[in-house]
N, C-alpha and C positions, 0 to 999 in steps of 0.2 A: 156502319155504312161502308167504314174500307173494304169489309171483309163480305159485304156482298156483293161490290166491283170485283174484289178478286174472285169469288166464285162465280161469275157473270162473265168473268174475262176469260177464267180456265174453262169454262163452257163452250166458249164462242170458239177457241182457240181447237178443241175437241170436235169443232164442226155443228155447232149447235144452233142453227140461224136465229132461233128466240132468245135465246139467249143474246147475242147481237144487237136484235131486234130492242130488248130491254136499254141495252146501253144506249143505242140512239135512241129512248127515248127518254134516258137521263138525261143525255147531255146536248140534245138538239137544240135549246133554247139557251145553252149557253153560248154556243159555239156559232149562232146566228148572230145574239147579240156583240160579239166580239167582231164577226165578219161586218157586222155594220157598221162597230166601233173604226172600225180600219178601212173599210172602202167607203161609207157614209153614205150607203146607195140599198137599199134595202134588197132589188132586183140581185143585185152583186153579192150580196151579205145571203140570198138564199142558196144560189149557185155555189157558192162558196162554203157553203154548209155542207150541201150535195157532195161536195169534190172530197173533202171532207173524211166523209162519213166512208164513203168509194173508196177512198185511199187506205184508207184506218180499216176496211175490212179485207183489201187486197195483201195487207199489208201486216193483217194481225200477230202472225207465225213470229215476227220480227219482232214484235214488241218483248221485252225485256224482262218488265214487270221491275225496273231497277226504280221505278218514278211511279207517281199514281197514272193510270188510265185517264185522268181528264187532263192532265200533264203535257202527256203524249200527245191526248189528241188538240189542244191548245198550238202546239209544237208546229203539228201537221197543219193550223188554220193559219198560221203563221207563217209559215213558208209558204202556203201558199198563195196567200195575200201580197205576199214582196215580190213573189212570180208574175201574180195578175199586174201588181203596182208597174215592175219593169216592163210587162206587156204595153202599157196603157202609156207609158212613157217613150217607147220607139213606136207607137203607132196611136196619138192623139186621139180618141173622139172626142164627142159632145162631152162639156162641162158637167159638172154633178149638179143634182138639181141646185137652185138657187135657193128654192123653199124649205121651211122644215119641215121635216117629214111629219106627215098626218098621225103616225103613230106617238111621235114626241108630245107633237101639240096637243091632241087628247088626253097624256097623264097629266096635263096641267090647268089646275084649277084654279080660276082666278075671280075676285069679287066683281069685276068690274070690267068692261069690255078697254078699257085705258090700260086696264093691266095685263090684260090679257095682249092686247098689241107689243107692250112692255115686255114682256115675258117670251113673246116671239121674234121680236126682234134680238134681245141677249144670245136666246136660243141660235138663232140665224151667225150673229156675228159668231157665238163658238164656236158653232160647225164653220164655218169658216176657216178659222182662225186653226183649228184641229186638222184643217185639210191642209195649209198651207205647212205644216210639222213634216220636220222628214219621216218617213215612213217608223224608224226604228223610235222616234221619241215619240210619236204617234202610238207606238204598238206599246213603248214602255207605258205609259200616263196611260192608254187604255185598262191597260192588266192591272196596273196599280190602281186607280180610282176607281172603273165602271166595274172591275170582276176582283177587287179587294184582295187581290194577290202580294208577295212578300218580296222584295228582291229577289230572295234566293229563288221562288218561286219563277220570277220574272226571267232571271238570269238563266235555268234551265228552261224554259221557254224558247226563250231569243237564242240561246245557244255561247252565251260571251259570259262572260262576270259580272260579278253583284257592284264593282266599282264602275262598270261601263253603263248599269241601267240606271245606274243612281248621278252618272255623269248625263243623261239620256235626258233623265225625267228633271236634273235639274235647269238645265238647256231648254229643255219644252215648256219648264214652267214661266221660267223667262221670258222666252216669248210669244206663250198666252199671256202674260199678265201686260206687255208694252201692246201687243194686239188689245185688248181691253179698256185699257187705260185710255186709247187712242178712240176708241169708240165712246166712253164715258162721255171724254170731253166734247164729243161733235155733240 
């Protein structure tokens, strides 16, 4: 599979738009799910795919080939996400939704409509509890739980060391678990 990214990359790199074409269609569903994992807004997590993809083609010449291609473009969704995040921070809008998202609540099956309330409300206080994360332990716990990435991984991601993402994630697990605990008990 490495070795058809690298022939897909030295394609694309050669001027081959299908080729391209092929990678974004690897890795579009990852790199969405990640934009979600990080903004928690689906609207944002498309755009931010878009930007993405735009940047990583503008941008191809530069790629290295020193890290895998979904590496890199992980890299790219990630920077740009702390860009959007500081954006959104000198210039407030509206809240993120309240609700969960219709796509979450669909993959969950439950016996019983009590559980299913059960189930969405967990879901709610997460996402919650996931927004309140600073952005970098937010982006750690994303890459390591929802896309089963490796510190080292994580670390050439985020751009820092495998002892800062592991300081990151242990920090955020912290406090998702007093987030949690504090909902348990209501």
């Amino acid at each position: 599979m490495v070795d058809d990214e690298e022939r897909l990359v030295k394609k694309a790199k050669a001027g081959n738009s299908r080729a391209f074409g092929q990678l974004v269609q690897k890795y579009q569903d990852m790199i969405l799910a990640l934009g979600f994992d990080l903004l928690g807004n689906y609207d944002d997590a498309k755009d931010l795919a878009q930007e993405v993809f735009i940047r990583a083609f503008e941008k191809l010449n530069m790629f290295q080939e020193r890290s895998r291609f979904s590496t890199w473009l992980y890299r790219i969704a990630v920077n740009h996400a702390t860009d959007l995040h500081r954006a959104r921070q000198k210039n407030p809008h509206q809240p993120l939704e309240d609700t969960v998202d219709s796509d979450i609540s669909e993959t969950i099956h439950s016996t019983t409509p009590e559980d299913q309330i059960e189930t969405d409300e967990l879901n709610l206080h997460v996402k919650k509890a996931l927004e309140k994360l600073a952005l970098n332990q937010r982006t750690a716990v994303a890459l390591r739980y929802f896309h089963q990435k490796s510190s080292a991984e994580i670390a050439e991601i985020m751009g820092c060391n495998v002892n800062t993402v592991r300081i990151h994630i242990h920090r955020a697990m912290g406090k998702l678990k007093r987030h949690l605990r504090a909902f348990k008990t209501k």
